[in-house]
PASE-836694 format. One line per 2 residues: for each residue y negated, x, z of C-alpha. Coordinates in Angstrom, 3 decimals. Example, Ala and Ser with C-alpha at 12.3 -4.5 7.8 and 13.67 -1.06 7.14 Angstrom:
# residues 2
4.500:12.300:7.800 ~ 1.060:13.670:7.140
***
This chain:
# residues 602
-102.074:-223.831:-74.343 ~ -100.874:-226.705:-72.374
-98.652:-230.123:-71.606 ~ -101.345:-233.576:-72.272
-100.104:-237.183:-71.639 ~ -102.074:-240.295:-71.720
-101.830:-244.399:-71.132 ~ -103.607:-247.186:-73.040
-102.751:-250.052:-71.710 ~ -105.240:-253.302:-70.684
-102.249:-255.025:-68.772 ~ -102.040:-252.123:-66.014
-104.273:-251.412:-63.182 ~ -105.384:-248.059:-62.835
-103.462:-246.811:-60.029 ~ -100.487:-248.304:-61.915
-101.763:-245.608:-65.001 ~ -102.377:-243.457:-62.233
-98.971:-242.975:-60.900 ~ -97.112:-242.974:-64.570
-99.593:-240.255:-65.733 ~ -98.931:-238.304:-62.826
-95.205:-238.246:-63.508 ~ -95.304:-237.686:-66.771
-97.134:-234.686:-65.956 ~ -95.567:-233.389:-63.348
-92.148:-232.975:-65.888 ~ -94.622:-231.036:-68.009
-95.530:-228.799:-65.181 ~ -93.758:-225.381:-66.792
-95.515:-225.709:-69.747 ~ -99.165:-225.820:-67.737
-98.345:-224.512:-64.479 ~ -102.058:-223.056:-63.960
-104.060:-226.487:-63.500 ~ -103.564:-230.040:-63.167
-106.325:-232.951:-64.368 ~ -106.545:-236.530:-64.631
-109.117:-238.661:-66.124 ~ -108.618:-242.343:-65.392
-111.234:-244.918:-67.064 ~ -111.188:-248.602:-68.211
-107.718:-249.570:-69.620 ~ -107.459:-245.799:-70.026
-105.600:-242.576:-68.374 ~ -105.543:-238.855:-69.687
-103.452:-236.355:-67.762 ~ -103.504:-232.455:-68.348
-101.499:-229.320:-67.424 ~ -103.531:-226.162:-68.114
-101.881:-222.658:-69.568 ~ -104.744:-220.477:-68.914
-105.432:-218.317:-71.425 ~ -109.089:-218.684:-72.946
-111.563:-218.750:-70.442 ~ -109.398:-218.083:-67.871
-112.254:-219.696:-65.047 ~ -111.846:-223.187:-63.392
-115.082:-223.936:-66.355 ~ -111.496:-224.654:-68.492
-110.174:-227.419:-66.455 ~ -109.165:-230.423:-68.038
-109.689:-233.129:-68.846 ~ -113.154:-231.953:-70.067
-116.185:-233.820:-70.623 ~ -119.023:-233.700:-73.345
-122.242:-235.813:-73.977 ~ -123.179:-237.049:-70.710
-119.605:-237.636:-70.184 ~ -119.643:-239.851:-72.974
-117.019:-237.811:-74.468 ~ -113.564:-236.665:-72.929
-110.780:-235.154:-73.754 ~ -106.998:-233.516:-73.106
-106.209:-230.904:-75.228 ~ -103.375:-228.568:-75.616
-103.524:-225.614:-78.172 ~ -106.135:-222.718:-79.846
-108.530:-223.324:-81.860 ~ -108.667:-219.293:-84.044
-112.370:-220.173:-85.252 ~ -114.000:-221.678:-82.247
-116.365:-219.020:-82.232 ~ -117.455:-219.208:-85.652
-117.642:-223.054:-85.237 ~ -119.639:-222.168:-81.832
-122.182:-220.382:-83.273 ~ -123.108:-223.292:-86.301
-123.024:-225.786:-83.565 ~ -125.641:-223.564:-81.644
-127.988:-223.910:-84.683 ~ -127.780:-227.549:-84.436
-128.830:-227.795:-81.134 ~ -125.473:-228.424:-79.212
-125.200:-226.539:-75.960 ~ -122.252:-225.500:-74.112
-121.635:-225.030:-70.502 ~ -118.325:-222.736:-70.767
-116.964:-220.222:-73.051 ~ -113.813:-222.223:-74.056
-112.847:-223.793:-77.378 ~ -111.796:-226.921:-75.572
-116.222:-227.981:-75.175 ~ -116.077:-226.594:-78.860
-113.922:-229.334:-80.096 ~ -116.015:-231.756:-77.641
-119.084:-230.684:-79.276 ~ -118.075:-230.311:-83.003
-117.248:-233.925:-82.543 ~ -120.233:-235.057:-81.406
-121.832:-233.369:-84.131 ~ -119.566:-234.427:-87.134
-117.174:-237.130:-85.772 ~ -114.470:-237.487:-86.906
-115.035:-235.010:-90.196 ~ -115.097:-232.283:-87.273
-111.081:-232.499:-87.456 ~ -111.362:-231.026:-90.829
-113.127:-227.815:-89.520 ~ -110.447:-227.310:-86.860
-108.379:-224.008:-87.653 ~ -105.202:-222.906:-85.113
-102.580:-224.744:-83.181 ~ -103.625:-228.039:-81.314
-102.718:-231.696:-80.291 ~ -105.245:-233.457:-78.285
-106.881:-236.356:-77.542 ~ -110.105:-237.705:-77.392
-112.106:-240.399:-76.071 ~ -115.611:-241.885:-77.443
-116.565:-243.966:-74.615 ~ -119.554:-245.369:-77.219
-117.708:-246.439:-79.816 ~ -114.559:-247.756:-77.733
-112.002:-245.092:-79.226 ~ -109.806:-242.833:-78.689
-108.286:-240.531:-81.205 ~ -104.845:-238.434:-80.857
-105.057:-235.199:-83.653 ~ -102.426:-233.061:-84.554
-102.870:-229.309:-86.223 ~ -102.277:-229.434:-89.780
-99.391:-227.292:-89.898 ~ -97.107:-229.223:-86.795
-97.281:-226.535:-84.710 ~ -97.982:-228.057:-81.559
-95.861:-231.203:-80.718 ~ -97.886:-234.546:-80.049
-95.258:-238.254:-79.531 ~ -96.759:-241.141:-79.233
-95.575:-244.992:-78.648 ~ -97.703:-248.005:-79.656
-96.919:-251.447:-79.428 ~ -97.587:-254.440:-77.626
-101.279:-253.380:-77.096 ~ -100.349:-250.580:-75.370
-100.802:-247.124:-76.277 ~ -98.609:-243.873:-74.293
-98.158:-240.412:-75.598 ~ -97.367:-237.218:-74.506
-96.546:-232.997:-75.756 ~ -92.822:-233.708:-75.018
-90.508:-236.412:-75.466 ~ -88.667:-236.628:-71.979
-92.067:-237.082:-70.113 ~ -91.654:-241.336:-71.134
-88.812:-241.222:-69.703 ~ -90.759:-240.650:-66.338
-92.791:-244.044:-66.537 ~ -91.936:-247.551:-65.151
-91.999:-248.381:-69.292 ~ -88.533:-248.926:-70.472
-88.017:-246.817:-73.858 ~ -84.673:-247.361:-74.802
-82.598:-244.971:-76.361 ~ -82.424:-244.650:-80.071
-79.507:-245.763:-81.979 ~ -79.332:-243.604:-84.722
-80.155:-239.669:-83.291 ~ -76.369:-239.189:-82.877
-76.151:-239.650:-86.818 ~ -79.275:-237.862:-87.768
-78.236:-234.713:-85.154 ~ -74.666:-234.619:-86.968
-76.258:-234.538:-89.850 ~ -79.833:-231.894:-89.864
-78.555:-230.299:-86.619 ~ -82.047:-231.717:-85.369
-83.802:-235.046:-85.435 ~ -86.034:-235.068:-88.482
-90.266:-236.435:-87.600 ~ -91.240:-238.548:-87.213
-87.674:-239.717:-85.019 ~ -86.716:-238.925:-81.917
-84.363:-239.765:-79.206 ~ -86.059:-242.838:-77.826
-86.916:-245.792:-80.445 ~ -90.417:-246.141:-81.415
-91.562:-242.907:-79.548 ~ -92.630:-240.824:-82.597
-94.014:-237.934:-84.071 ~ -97.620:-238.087:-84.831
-97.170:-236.614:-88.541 ~ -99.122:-232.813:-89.056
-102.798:-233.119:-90.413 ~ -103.595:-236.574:-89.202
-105.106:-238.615:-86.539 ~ -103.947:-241.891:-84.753
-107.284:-244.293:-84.003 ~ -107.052:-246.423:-80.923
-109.653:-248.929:-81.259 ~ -110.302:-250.577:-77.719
-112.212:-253.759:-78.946 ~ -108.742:-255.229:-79.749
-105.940:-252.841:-79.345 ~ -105.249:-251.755:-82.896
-104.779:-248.765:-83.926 ~ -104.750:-246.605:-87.295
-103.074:-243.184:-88.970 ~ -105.182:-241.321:-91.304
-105.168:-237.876:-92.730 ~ -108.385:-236.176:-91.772
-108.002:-233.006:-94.275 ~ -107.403:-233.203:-98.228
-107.160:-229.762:-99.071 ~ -108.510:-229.155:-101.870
-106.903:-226.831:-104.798 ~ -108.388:-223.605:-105.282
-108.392:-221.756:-108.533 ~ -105.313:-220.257:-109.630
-104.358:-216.817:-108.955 ~ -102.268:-215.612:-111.954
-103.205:-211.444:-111.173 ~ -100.836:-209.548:-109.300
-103.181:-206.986:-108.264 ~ -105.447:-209.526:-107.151
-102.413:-212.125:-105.346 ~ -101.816:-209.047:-103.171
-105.329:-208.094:-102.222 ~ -105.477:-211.662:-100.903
-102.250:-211.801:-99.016 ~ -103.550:-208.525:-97.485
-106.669:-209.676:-96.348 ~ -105.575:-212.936:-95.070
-102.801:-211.829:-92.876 ~ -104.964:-208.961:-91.371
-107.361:-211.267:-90.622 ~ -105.408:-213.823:-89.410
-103.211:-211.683:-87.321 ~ -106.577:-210.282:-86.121
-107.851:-214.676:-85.062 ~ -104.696:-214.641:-83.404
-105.220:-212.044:-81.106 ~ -108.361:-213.664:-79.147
-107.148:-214.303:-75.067 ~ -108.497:-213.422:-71.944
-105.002:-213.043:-70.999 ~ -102.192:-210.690:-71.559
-100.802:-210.998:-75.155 ~ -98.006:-209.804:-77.112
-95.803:-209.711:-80.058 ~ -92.082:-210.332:-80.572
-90.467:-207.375:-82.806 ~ -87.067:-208.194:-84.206
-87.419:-205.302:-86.681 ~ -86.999:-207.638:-89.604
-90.086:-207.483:-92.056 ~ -92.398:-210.295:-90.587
-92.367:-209.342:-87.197 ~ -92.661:-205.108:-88.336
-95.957:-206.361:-89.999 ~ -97.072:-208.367:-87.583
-96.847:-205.742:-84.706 ~ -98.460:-203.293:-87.492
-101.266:-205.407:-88.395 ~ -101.942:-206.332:-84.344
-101.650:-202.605:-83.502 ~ -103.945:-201.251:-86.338
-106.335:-203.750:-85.017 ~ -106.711:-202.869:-81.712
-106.917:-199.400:-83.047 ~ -109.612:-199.792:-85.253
-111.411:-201.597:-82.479 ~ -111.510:-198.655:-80.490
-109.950:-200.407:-77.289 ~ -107.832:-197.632:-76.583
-105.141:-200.711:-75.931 ~ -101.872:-200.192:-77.032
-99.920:-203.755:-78.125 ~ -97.411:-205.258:-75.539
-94.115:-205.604:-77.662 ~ -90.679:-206.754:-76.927
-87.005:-206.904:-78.598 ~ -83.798:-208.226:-78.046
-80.880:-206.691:-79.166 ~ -77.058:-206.765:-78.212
-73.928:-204.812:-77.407 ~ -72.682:-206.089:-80.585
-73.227:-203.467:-83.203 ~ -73.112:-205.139:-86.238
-75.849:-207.307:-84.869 ~ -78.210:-205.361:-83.434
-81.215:-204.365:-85.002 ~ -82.522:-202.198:-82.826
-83.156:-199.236:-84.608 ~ -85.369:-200.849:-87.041
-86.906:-201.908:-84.031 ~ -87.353:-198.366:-82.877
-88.664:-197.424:-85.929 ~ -91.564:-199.769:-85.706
-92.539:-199.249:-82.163 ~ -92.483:-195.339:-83.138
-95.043:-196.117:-85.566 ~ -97.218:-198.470:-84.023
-97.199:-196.464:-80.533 ~ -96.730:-200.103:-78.901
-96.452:-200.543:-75.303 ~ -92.684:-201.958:-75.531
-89.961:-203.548:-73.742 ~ -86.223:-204.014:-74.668
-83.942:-206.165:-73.317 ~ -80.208:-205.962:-73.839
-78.527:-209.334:-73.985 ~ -74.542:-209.174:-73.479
-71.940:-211.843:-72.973 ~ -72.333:-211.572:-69.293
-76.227:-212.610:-69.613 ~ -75.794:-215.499:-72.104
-72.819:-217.120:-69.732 ~ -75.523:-217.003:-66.885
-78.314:-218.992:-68.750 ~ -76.841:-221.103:-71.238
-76.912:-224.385:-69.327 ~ -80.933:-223.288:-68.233
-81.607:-222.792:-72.234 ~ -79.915:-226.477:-73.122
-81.111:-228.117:-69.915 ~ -84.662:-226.909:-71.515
-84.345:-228.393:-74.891 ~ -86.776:-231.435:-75.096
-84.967:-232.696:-78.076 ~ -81.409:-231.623:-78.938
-80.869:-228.820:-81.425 ~ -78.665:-226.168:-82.520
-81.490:-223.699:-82.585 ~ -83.698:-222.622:-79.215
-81.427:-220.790:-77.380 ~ -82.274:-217.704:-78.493
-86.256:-218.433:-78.268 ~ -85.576:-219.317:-74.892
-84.156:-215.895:-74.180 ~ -86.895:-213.938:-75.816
-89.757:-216.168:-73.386 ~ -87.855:-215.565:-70.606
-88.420:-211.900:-71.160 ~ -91.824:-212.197:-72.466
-92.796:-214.044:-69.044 ~ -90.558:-211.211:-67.404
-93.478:-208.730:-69.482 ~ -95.960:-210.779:-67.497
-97.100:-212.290:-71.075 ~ -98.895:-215.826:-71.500
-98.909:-215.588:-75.159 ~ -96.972:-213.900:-77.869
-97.403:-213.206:-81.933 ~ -94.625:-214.482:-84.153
-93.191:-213.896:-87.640 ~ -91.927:-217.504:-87.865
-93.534:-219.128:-91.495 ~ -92.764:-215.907:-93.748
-89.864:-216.921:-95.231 ~ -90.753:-220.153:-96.176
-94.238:-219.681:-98.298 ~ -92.909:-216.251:-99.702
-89.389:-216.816:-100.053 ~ -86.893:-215.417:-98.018
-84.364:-218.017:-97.903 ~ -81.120:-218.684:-100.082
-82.613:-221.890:-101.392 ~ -85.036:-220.838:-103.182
-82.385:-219.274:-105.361 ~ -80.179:-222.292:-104.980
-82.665:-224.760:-105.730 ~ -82.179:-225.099:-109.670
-78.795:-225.882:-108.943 ~ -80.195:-228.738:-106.811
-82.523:-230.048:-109.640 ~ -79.376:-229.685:-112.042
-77.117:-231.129:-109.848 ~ -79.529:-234.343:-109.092
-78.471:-235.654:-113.035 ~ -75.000:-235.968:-111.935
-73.501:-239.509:-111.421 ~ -73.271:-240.630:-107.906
-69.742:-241.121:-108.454 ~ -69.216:-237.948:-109.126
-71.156:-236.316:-106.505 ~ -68.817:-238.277:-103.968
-65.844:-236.704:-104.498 ~ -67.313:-233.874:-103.200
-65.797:-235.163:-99.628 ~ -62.514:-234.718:-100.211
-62.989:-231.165:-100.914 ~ -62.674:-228.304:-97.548
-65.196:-225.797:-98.082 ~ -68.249:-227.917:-96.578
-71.021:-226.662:-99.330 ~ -68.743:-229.100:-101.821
-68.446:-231.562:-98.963 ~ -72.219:-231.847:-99.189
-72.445:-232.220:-102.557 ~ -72.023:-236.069:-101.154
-75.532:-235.556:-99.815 ~ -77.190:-235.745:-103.560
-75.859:-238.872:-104.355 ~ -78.483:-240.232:-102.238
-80.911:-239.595:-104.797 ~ -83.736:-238.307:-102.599
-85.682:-235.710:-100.161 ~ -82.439:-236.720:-97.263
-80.233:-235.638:-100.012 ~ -81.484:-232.600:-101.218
-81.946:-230.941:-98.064 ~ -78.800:-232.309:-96.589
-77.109:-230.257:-99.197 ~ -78.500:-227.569:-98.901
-78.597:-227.039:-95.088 ~ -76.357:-230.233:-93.857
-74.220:-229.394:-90.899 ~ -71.753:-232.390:-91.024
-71.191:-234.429:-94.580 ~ -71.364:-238.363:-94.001
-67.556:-239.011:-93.828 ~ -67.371:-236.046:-90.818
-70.017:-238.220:-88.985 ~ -68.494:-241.672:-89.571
-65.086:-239.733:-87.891 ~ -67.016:-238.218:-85.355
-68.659:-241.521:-84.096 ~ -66.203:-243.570:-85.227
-68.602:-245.334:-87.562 ~ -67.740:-246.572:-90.981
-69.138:-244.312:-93.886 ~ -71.144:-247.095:-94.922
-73.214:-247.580:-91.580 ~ -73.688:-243.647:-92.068
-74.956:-243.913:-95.316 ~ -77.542:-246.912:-94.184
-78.545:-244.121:-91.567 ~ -79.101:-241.724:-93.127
-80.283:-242.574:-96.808 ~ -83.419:-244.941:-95.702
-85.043:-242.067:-93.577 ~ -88.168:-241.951:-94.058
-88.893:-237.700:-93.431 ~ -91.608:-237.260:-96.846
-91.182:-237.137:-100.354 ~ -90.195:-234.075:-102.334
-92.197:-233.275:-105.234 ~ -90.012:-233.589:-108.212
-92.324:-232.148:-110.704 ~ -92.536:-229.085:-109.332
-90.714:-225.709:-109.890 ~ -87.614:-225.264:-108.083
-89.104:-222.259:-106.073 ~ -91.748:-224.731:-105.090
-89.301:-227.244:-103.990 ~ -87.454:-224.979:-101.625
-90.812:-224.032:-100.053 ~ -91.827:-227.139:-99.329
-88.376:-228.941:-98.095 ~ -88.478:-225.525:-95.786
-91.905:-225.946:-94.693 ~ -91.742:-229.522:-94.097
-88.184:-229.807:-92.615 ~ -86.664:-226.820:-91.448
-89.546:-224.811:-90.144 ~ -91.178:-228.087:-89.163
-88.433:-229.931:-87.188 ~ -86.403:-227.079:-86.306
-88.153:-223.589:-85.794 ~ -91.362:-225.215:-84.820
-90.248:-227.726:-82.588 ~ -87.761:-225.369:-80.659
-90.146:-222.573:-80.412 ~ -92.167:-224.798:-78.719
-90.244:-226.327:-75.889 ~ -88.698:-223.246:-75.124
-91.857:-220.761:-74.710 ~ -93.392:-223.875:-72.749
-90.379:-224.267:-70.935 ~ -91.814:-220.297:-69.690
-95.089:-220.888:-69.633 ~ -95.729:-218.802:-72.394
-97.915:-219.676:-75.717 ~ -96.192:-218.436:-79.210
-98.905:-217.980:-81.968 ~ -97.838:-218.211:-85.330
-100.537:-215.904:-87.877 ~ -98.771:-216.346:-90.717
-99.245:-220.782:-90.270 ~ -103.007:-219.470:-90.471
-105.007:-222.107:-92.582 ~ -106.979:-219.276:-94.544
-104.046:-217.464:-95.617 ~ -102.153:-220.514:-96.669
-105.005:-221.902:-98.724 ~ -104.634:-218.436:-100.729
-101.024:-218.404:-100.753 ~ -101.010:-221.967:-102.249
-104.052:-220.483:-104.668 ~ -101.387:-217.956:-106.258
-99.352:-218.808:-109.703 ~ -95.373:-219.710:-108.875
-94.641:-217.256:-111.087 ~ -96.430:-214.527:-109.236
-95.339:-216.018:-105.681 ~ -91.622:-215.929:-106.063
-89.662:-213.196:-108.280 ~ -86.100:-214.094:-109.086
-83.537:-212.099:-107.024 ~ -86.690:-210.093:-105.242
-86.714:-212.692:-101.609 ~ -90.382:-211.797:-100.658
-90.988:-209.796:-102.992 ~ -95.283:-210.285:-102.859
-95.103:-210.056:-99.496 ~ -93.326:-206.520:-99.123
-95.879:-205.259:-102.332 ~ -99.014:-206.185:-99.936
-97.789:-204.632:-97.401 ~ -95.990:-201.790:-98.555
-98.757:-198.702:-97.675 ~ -98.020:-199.492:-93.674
-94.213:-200.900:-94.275 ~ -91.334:-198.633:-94.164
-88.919:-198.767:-96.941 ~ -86.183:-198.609:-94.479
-87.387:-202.541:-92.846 ~ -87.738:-204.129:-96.346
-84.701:-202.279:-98.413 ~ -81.486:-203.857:-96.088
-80.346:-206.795:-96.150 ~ -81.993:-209.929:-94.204
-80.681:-210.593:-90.678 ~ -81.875:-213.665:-89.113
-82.775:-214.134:-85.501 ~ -79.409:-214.842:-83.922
-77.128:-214.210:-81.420 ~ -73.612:-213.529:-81.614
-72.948:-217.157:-80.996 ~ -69.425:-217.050:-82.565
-67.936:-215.019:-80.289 ~ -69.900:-215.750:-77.074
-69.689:-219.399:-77.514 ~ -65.564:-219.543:-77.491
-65.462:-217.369:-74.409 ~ -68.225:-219.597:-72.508
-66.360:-221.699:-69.450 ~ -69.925:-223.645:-69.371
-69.789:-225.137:-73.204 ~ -66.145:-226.119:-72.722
-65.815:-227.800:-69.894 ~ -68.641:-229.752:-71.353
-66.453:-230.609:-74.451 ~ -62.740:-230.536:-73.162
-62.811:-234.268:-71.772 ~ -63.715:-235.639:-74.786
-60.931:-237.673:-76.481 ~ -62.138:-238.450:-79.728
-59.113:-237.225:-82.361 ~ -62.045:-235.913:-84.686
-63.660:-234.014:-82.432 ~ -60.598:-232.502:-81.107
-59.685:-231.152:-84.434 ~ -63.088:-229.574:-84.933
-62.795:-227.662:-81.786 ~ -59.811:-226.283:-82.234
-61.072:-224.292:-85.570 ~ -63.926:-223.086:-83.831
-61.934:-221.951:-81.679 ~ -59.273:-220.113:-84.074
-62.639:-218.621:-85.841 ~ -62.738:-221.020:-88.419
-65.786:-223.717:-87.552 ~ -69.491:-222.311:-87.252
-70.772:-222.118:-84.188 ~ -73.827:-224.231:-85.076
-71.085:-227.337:-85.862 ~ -69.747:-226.528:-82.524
-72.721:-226.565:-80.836 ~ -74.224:-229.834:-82.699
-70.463:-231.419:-80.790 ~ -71.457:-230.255:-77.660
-75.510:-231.987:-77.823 ~ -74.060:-235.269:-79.137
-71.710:-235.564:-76.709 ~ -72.181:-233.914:-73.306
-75.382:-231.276:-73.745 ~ -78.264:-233.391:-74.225
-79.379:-236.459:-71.961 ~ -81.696:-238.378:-73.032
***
């Protein structure tokens, strides 16, 4: 796991792509603090920051060459199959000079081109250079785990893992117009946008061509998946689901350095640290799992004794850490100083990495993907409402501003009439007429904003359940959970590896009949039946607490977040602060204030 960066550009020398790459890297330096590389060729520059973790030898440094050094390439990420992918390229003649999956890639390329994407299974963003055919490619995992920006224009190609590193060339990216209104609005920036215009998100499952010859370039998808046959047995969903999460769980245990899992005590993480455990204890390793929890002085949100209750059944070798008001004061600028693109999720992320790099970890399991593919959220009950809701005149839906309670304020949101709109509604943090305040825009500019984003199309002709799964998938867990988890573990130096993202067990998840998949009024529901010979009644039978902190309370009483937001004037945002602090604003609205307007610099 690591930071890349790289430079196209004919116009620049190459100590001129020199010097950029080497700054660019150098802000990436806590996500790859192990190693530092730099490849500079004709036109071209790829920079590197290493996270040792496979092959932990200096064979891994990067970038890494391949075919007579034909072939090179910066890579950040795991590939989970490398070895399988290893041992076919073997039988085809390719040797290898190192036991990493980084030559892997290098070779499976030069065996299959560009149809080597395709067999590519993990977390990775890198980028690769054919010096023969005058290309270079940038590929990003299928499921967006691992972050890979990009800016091209004017025959010039620069990209990097995070955002701020283009801020650290002599290029002059200017700041984007509209990420105040989208942040109001998704409490995130939405791919492919981000904080500087034209620097974007290359989108999940494709690759960007560079062709050389004459500075064009291309996006393609490089996988199709292709649908399996359906699953419409119970007996037979769950024997699936069973053997794909062991076995992925099992893929995402493979390091050479310490390795760990987070344990919340909520139901993905219990089976996660279950399913590692059982595996190293079926191995015969004699290892116990390195495990480690969070949990507060607030009763009503701690959840450690579920936490105990797992950790007494797996045996785990496990840390606790007890985070208080005192704690959170001390770190909170660190945790919003981290964020590479503002957000009102992270901080608490950034708080369990600390703790994991504390642990002396370099990579950690995580439950983060359950609830969207099996169900665990509100929407997928509210989404027939949403598909009801869509046949009401826009006129109608409007009104829904002047109400208070803001899930009627966004009611707004549907009168857009698309994928914005239906996820705005259900998980908006500001309605349109609070932004256009807020900024002191007019509701129409808002409107333009927001309305002609371009963030994928929802399928209508799906099942509700089906909808909610994929506008959490794509949007929530994609620009939100995703994104955050992976500036802040970086931002430690520590690798989060998400089994349940694992291509295998998605392709059967996807293989199983809706009806099967998600149970009215039963969130999970498949999940907990696959699982429930190793999962105690006591995780799955409570109700669902998310991964939070008790942000309401610590957030009013932090001198840090207000003297951030006391200066500002504006009469809206006045108003807004003043219920959150009388208890009657969410946090999350109060923190989305604070990024637009004093937190986050871009």
């Amino acid at each position: 796991m690591c930071r890349i960066a790289g430079i196209i550009d004919r116009n620049r020398t190459a100590l001129e792509i020199q010097t950029d790459l080497s700054a660019m890297c150098n802000s990436m330096k806590h996500g790859g603090p192990d190693d530092e590389g730099f490849y500079i060729g004709e036109e071209l520059g790829l920079g590197h920051r290493r996270l040792s973790i496979i092959d932990l030898s200096t064979a891994g440094h990067q970038p890494m060459f391949y075919g007579n050094q034909n072939l090179v390439i910066s890579y950040n990420g795991e590939i989970f199959n490398y070895k399988e992918l290893k041992t076919e390229l073997l039988s085809l003649g390719l040797t290898f000079e190192t036991a990493t999956d980084t030559e892997v890639i290098l070779a499976a390329y030069q065996a299959f081109g560009i149809q080597s994407f395709a067999k590519l299974q993990g977390m990775f963003a890198f980028a690769l250079h054919d010096q023969m055919r005058k290309q270079t490619f940038l590929v990003r995992d299928c499921s967006g785990i691992k972050p890979l920006y990009y800016y091209a224009a004017y025959e010039k190609l620069v990209f990097a893992s995070e955002v701020k590193a283009f801020k650290q060339t002599t290029y002059l990216f200017e700041e984007n117009p509209n990420w105040k209104v989208c942040m109001l609005a998704f409490g995130h920036l939405p791919e492919p946008y981000t904080t500087l215009d034209e620097v974007n998100s290359l989108k999940k499952g494709y690759f960007l061509q560079w062709n050389h010859s004459d500075s064009t370039y291309q996006i393609k998808p490089y996988a199709v998946p292709s649908p399996k046959a359906r699953v419409n047995n119970e007996t037979q969903a769950r024997e699936n689901i069973k053997q794909s999460l062991t076995q992925a769980v099992k893929k995402h245990l493979i390091s050479d350095a310490p390795i760990g899992a987070f344990l919340s005590g909520g139901i993905d993480s219990s089976l996660i640290t279950l399913l590692a455990q059982q595996h190293l204890d079926e191995e015969a390793k004699q290892q116990k799992l390195n495990t480690l929890s969070i949990h507060f002085d607030v009763p009503s949100m701690s959840e450690k004794p579920y936490q105990d209750l797992i950790q007494a059944q797996a045996g785990t070798n496990h840390s606790e850490y007890l985070v208080t008001q005192k704690v959170f004061n001390t770190y909170l600028s660190d945790t919003l100083s981290a964020m590479d693109q503002p957000s009102t999720d992270g901080i608490n992320s950034w708080f369990i990495c600390h703790f994991a790099k504390q642990k002396g970890l370099k990579a950690v399991l995580s439950g983060i993907g359950a609830d969207e593919i099996f169900g665990g959220y509100p929407s997928f009950k509210r989404m027939a409402w949403v598909k009801k809701l869509r046949k009401t005149p826009s006129f109608i839906l409007k009104f829904g501003e002047r109400f208070k309670k803001s899930a009627l304020k966004r009611a707004y949101y549907l009168s857009y009439q698309n994928t914005v709109g239906d996820y705005l509604f259900l998980r908006g943090v500001f309605s349109p007429a609070e932004i256009a305040k807020i900024l002191n825009l007019s509701l129409v500019a808002v409107d333009e904003v927001l309305r002609s984003l371009e963030i994928g199309h929802l399928p209508t002709n799906q099942a509700p359940a089906l909808q909610a799964s994929w506008l959490e998938s794509n949007l929530y867990m994609q620009n939100q959970l995703l994104k955050d988890t992976d500036y802040m573990s970086m931002q430690h130096g520590v690798e989060v590896r998400v089994p349940f993202l694992d291509a295998n067990l998605l392709e059967e998840i996807a293989a199983i009949q809706q009806q099967i998949k998600y149970q009215k009024d039963k969130p999970k529901r498949l999940l907990i039946d696959s699982f429930k010979d190793i999962l105690p009644e006591k995780i799955w039978n409570r109700p669902k607490m998310g991964f939070t902190f008790p942000f309401q309370k610590w957030l009013i009483h932090n001198e840090y977040f207000w003297t951030a937001v006391n200066e500002i004037e504006n009469p809206a945002v006045k108003q807004h602060l003043q219920h959150f602090k009388k208890g009657k604003l969410h946090w999350s609205k109060a923190m989305v204030i604070h990024q637009v307007f004093n937190g986050f610099k871009v």
